[in-house]
C-alpha positions in Angstrom: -0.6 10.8 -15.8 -4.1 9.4 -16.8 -7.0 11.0 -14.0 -8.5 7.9 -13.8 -6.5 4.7 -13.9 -8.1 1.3 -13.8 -6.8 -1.4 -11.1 -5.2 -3.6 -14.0 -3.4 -0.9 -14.8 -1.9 0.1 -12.1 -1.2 -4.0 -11.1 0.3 -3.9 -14.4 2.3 -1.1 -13.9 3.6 -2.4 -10.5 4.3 -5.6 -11.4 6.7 -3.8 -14.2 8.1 -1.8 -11.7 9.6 -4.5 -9.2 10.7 -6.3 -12.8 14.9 -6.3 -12.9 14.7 -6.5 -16.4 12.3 -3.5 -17.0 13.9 -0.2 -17.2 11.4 3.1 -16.4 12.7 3.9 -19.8 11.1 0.7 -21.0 8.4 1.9 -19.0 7.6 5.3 -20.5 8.3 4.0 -24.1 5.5 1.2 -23.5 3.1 2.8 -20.9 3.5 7.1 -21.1 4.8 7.2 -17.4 8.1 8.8 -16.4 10.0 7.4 -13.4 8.7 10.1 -11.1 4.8 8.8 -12.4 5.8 5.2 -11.4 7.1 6.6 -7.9 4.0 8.6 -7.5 1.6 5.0 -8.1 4.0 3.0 -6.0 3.6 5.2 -3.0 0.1 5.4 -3.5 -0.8 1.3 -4.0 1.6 0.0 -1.4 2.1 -0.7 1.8 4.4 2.1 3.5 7.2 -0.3 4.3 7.0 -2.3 0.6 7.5 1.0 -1.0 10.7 1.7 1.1 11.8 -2.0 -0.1 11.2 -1.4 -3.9 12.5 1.8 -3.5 16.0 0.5 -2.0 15.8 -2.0 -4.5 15.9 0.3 -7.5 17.9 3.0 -6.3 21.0 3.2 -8.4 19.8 0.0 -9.8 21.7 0.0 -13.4 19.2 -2.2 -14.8 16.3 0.1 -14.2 17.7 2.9 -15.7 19.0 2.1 -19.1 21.3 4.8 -19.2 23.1 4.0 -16.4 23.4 0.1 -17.7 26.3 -1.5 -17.9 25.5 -3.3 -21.7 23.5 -2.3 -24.2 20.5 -4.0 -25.1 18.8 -5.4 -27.9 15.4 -5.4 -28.6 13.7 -8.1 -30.6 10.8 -7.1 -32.5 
């Protein structure tokens, strides 16, 4: 994880984070964090109780985990 991260980044990474349609794979491939690095920056930037809802949200969630998705998806370049 980069030591110092700037507030758009770390908007930017949240606002991927509560995205359906943005995998952590998407993530990592785009932005160098792993799912546990997105966990870690959530915690830290949001409210106790908004990181239990994201967190409930996501969990087992197929479409943040790409593996775990139902269809395959295309990327358009």
């Amino acid at each position: 994880m980069r030591t110092e991260q700037t507030e758009a980044f770390i908007n930017e990474i949240i606002g991927m984070a509560w995205a359906d349609d943005i995998s952590f794979d998407k993530i990592k491939k785009e932005r160098g964090l792993s799912e546990a690095e997105v966990i870690k920056i959530m915690r830290g930037n949001l409210k106790a109780s908004s990181f239990r809802l994201w967190r409930k949200r996501v969990s087992g969630r197929g479409s943040k985990h790409e593996k775990r998705s139902k269809f395959q998806r295309l990327e358009v370049e």
